[in-house]
C-alpha positions as a LaTeX table, in Angstrom:
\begin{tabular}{lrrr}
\hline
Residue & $x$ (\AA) & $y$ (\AA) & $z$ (\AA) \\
\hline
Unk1 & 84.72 & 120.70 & 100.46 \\
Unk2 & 88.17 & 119.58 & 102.27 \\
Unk3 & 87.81 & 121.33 & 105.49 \\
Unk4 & 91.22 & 122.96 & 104.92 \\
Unk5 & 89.44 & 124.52 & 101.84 \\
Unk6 & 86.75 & 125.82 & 104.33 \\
Unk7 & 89.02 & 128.18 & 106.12 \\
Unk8 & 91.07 & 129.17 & 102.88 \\
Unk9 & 87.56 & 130.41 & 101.32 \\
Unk10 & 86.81 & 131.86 & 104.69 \\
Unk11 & 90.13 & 133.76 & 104.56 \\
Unk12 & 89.40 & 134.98 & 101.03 \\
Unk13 & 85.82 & 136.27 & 101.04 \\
Unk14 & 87.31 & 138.19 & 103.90 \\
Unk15 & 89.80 & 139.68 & 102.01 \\
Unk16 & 87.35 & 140.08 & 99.13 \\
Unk17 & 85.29 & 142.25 & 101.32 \\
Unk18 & 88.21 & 144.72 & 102.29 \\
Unk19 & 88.73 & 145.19 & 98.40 \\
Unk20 & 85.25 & 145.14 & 97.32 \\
Unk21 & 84.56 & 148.31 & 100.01 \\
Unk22 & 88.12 & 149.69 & 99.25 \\
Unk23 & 86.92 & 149.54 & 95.59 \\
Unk24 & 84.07 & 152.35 & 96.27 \\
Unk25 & 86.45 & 155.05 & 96.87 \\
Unk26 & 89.54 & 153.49 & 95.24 \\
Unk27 & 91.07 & 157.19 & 94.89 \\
Unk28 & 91.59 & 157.46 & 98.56 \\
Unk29 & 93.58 & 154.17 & 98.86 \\
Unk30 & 97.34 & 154.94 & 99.78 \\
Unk31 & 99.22 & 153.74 & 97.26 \\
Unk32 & 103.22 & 153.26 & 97.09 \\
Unk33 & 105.52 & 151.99 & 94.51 \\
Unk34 & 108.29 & 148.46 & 95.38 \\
Unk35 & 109.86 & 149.31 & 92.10 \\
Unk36 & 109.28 & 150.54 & 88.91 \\
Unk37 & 105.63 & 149.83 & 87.65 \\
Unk38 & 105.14 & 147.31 & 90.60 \\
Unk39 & 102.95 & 148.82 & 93.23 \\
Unk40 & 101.48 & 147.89 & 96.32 \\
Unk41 & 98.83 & 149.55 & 97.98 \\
Unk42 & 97.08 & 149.47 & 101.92 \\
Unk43 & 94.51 & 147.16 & 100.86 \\
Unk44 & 96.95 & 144.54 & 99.56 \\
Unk45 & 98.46 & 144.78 & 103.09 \\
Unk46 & 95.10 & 144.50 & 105.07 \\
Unk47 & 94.17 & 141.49 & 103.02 \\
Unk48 & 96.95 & 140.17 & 103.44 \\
Unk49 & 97.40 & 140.46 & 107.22 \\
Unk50 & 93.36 & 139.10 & 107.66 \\
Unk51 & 94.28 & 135.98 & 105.21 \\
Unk52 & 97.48 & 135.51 & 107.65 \\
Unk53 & 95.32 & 135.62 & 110.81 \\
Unk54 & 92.72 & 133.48 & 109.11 \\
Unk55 & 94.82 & 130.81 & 108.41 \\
Unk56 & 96.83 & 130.83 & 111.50 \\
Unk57 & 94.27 & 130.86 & 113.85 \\
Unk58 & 92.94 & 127.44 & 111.98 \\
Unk59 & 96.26 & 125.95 & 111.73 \\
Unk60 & 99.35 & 127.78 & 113.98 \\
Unk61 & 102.13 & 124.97 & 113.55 \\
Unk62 & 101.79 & 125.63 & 109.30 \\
Unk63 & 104.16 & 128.19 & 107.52 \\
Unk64 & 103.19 & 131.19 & 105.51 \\
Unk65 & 104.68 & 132.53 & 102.25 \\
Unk66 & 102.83 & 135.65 & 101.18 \\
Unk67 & 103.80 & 138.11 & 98.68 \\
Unk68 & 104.25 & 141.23 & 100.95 \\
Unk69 & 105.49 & 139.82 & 104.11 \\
Unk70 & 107.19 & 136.82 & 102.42 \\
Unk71 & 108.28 & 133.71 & 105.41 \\
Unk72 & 107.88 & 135.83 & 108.34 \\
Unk73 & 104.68 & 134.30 & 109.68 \\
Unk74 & 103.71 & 131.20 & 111.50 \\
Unk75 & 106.22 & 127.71 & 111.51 \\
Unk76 & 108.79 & 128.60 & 108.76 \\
Unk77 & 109.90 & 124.41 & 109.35 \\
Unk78 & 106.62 & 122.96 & 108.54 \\
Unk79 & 105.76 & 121.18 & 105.73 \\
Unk80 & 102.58 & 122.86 & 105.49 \\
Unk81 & 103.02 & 125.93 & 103.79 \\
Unk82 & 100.62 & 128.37 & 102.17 \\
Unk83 & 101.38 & 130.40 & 99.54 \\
Unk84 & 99.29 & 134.12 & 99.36 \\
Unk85 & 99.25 & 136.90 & 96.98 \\
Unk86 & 96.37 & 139.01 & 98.80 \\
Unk87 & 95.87 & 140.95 & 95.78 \\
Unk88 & 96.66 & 139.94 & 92.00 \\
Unk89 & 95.97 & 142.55 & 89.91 \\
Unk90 & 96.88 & 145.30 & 91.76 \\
Unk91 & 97.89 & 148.31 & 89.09 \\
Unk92 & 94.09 & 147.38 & 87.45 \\
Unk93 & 92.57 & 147.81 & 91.28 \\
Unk94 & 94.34 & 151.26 & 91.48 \\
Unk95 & 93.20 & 152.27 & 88.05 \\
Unk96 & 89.64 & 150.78 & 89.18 \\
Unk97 & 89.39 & 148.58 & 86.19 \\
Unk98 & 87.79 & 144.93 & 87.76 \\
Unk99 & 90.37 & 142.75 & 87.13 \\
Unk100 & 91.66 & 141.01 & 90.03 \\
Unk101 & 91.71 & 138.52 & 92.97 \\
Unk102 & 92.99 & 137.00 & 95.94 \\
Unk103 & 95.03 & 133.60 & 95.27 \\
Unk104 & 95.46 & 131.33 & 98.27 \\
Unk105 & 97.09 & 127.99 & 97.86 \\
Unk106 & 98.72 & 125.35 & 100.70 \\
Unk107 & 101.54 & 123.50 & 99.23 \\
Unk108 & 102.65 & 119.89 & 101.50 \\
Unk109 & 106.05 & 119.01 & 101.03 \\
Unk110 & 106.36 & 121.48 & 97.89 \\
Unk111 & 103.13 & 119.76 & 96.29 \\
Unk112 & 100.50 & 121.90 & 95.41 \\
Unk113 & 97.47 & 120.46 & 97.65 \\
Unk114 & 94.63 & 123.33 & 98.16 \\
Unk115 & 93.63 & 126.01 & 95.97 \\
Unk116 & 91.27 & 129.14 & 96.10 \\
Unk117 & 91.09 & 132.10 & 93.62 \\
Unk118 & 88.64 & 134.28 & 94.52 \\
Unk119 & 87.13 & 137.49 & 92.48 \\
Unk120 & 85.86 & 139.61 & 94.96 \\
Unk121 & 83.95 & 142.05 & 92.05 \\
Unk122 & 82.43 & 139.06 & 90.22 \\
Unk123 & 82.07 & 136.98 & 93.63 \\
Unk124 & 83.42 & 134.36 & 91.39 \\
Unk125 & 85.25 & 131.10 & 93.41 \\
Unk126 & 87.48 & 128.72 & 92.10 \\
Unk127 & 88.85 & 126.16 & 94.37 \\
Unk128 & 90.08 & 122.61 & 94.05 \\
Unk129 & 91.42 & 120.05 & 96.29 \\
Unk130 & 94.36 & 117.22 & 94.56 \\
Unk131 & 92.31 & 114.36 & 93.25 \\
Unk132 & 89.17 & 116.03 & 93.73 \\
Unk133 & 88.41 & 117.78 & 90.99 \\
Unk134 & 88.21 & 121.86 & 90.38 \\
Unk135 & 85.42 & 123.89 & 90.65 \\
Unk136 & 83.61 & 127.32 & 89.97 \\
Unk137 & 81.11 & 128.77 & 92.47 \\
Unk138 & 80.81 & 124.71 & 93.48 \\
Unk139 & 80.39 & 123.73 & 89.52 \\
Unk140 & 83.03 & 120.99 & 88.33 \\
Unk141 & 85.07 & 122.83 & 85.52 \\
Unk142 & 87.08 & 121.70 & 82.87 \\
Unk143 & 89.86 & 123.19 & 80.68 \\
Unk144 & 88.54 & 123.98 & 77.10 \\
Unk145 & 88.36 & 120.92 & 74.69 \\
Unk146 & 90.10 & 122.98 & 71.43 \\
Unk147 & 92.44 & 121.09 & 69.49 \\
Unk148 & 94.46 & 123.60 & 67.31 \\
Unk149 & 96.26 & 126.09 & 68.14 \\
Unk150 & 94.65 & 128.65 & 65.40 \\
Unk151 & 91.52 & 128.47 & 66.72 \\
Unk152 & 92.71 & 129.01 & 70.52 \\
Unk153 & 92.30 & 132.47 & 72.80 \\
Unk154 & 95.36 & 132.56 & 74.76 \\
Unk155 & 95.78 & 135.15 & 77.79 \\
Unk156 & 99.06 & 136.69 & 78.88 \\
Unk157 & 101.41 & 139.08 & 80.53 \\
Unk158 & 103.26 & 141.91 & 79.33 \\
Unk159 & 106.69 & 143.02 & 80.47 \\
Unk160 & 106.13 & 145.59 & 82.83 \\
Unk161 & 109.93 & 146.14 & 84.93 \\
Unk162 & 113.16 & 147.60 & 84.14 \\
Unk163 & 114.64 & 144.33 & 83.68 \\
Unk164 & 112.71 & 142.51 & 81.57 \\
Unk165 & 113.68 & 141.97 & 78.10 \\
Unk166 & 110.96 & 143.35 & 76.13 \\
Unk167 & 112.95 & 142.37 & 72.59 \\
Unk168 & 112.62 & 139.03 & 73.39 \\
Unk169 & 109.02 & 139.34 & 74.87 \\
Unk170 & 107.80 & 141.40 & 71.38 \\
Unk171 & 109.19 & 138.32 & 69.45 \\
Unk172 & 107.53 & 135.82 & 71.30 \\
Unk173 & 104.58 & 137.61 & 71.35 \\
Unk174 & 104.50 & 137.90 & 67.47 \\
Unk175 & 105.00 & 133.85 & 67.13 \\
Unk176 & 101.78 & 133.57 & 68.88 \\
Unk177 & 99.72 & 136.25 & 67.05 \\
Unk178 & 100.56 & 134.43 & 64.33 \\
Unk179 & 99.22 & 131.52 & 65.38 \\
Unk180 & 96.33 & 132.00 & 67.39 \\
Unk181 & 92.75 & 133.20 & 67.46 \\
Unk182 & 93.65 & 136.00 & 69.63 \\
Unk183 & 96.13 & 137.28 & 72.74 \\
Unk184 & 94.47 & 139.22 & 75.52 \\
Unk185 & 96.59 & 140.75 & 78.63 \\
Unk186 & 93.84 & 140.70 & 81.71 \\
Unk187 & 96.30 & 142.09 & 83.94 \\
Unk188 & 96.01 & 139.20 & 86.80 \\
Unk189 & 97.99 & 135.34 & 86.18 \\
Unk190 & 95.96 & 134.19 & 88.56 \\
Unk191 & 92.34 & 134.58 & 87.40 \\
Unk192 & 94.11 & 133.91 & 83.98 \\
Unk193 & 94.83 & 130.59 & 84.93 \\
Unk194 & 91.21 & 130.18 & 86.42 \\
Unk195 & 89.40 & 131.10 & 83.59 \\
Unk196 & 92.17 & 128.44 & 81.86 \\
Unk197 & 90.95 & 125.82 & 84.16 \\
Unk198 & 87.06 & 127.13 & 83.35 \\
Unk199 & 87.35 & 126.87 & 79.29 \\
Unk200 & 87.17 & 130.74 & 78.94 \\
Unk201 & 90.13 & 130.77 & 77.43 \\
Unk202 & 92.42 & 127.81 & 75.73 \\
Unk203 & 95.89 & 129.02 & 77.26 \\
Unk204 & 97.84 & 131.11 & 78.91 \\
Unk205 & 101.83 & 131.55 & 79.11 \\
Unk206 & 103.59 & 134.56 & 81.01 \\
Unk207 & 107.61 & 134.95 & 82.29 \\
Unk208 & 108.65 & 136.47 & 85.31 \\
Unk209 & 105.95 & 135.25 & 87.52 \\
Unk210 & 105.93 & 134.77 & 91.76 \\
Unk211 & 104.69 & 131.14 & 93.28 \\
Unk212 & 102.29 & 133.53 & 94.88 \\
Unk213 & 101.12 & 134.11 & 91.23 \\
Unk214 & 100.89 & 130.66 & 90.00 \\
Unk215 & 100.72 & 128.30 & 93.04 \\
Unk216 & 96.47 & 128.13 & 93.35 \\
Unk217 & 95.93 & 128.50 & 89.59 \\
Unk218 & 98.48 & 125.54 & 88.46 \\
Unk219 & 96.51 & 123.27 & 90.45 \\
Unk220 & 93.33 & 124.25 & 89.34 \\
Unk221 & 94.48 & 123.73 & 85.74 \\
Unk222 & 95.80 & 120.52 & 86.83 \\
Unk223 & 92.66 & 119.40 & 88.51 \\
Unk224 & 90.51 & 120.39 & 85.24 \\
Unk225 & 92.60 & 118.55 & 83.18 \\
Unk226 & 94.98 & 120.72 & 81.64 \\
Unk227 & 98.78 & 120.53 & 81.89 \\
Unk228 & 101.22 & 123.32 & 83.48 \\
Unk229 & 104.88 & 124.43 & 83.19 \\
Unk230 & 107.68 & 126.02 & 81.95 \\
Unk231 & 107.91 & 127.12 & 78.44 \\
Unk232 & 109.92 & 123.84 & 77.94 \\
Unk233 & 106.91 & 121.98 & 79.69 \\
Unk234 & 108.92 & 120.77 & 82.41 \\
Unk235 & 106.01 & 120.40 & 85.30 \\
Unk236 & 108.76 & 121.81 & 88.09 \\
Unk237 & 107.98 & 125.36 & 87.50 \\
Unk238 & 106.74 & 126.68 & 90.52 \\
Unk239 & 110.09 & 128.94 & 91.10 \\
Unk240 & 111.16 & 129.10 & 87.71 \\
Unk241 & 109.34 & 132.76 & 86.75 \\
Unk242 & 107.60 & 131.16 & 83.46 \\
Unk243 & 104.62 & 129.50 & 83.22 \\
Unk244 & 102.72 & 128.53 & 80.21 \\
Unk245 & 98.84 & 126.27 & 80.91 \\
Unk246 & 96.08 & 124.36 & 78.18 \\
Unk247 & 95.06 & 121.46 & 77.48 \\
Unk248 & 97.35 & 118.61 & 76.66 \\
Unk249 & 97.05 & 119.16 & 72.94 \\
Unk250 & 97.38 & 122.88 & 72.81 \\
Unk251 & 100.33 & 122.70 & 75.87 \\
Unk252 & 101.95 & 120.42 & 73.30 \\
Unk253 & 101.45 & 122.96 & 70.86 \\
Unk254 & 102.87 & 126.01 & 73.00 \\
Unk255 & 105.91 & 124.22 & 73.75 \\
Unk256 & 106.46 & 123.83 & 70.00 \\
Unk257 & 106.24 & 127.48 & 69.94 \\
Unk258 & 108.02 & 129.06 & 73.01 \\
Unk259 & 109.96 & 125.97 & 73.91 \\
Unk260 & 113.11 & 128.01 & 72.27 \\
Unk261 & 112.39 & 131.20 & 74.46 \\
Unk262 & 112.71 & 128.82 & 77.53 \\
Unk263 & 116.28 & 129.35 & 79.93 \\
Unk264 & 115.87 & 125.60 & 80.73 \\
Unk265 & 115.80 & 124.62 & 77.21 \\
Unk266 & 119.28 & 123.30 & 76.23 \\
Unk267 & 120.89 & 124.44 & 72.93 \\
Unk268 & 119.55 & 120.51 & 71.48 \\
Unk269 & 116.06 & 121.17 & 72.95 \\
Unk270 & 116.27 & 124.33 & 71.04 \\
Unk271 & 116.94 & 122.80 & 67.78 \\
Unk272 & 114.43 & 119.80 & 68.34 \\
Unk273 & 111.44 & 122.64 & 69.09 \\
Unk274 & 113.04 & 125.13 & 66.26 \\
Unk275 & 112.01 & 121.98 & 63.88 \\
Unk276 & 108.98 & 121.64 & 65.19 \\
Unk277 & 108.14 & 125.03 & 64.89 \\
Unk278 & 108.60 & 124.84 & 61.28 \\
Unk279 & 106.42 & 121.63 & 61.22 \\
Unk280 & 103.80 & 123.35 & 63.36 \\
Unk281 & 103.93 & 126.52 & 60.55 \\
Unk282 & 103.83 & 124.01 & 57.74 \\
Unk283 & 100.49 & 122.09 & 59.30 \\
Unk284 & 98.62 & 125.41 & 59.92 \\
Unk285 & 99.16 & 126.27 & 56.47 \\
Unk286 & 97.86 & 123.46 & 55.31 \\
Unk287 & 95.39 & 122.94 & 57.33 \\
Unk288 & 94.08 & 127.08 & 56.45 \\
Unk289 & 94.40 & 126.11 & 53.05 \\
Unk290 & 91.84 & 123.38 & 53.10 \\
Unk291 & 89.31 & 125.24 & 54.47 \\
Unk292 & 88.89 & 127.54 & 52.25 \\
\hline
\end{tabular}
């Protein structure tokens, strides 16, 4: 592995280990609340400030953007900057459902370049370097080699703040139940977008996402050969709080489908993916109608 890999899956076994032993007792873990429905809890803030040292005391002149401490650590001018959520998942960790991991990426000159995911209850790893490939407990993975939509598990994230517009959400949702083998809601984008970049499931789409949610997972999907974006499938998404992953011929087919839920989409792009909506719709028919 790329020795900058090394240290990142050093940092995140570590932190795996403060939430696997946290994860005994998980009723005595001090919990308290950013907002509405978005908590944070001491482990989250351990793991965090071990991944931080970790990281730091391999490379001091790189930057750090984590999710509870945001820019205040190491060189905030580098060009080297990883991105850290210490804990995805964190309302199924409270709850002690098993659903969660540490996400660790280093971005060089706003390129994605490293990746880890790590599930400390599973002691599953995913990692991948750019051009090298992605892999799973050190097996190459690949994204899943489905070509229509119908027959396609897609993960994804439910609207869980104040502010998000569930209306629009329920609708969306609803265009892809339609469509689809089957939704499920994990509770954690980033091991969603592993098990994306595995083949466990055949896409994933979600709005109001952090880069500390999406940074180690997008190149990971990349790496297995899977495409990621906005729901307009614009590849500059990173900051854009939607993200949508497959393979190139179901990504294709998602965009048809949420493309007109997308802010970037203008009111042409709209129209354009409105029409092929329909087409998608008429196709699926068809297509259901010949196999029986």
């Amino acid at each position: 592995m790329h020795p900058m890999i090394n240290v990142a899956v050093k940092a995140a076994r570590a932190a795996g280990a403060i939430i696997n032993r946290a994860a005994l007792d998980v009723e005595s873990v001090r919990v308290s609340q950013k907002q509405v429905n978005d908590f944070v809890t001491e482990v989250d803030q351990a793991s965090e400030q071990l991944i931080i040292e970790t990281l730091l005391g391999a490379y001091p002149g790189h930057a750090i953007w984590a999710e509870e401490s945001g820019r205040t650590h190491g060189a905030q001018d580098s060009e080297c900057v990883w991105i850290i959520d210490p804990l995805d998942g964190t309302t199924n960790f409270i709850h002690g459902l098993p659903v969660y991991c540490v996400s660790i990426a280093l971005a060089v000159k706003g390129k994605i370049e490293q990746a880890v995911i790590y599930d400390p209850s599973r002691n599953d790893l995913f990692t991948a370097t750019k051009g090298r490939g992605a892999y799973m407990n050190n097996r190459r993975i690949r994204v899943a080699k489905r070509i229509r939509l119908q027959e396609c598990l897609i993960s994804t994230g439910f609207p869980y703040r104040q502010e998000d517009d569930i209306n629009t959400y329920l609708r969306l949702m609803g265009d892809m139940m339609q469509r689809t083998a089957g939704l499920r809601r994990p509770g954690a984008a980033a091991l969603d977008l592993a098990y994306v970049a595995a083949g466990f499931t055949d896409g994933f789409f979600e709005l109001g996402l952090q880069p500390w949610d999406v940074a180690a997972g997008s190149l990971l999907i990349t790496e297995a050969g899977g495409l990621v974006g906005n729901f307009s499938g614009d590849s500059n998404f990173l900051e854009q709080k939607e993200c949508m992953a497959a393979n190139p011929r179901i990504y294709g087919q998602m965009v048809a489908l949420l493309g007109k839920y997308s802010k970037f989409a203008s009111v042409g792009d709209k129209a354009s993916v409105h029409e092929a909506v329909s087409e998608l719709t008429k196709l699926t028919l068809t297509s259901d109608n010949t196999s029986r």
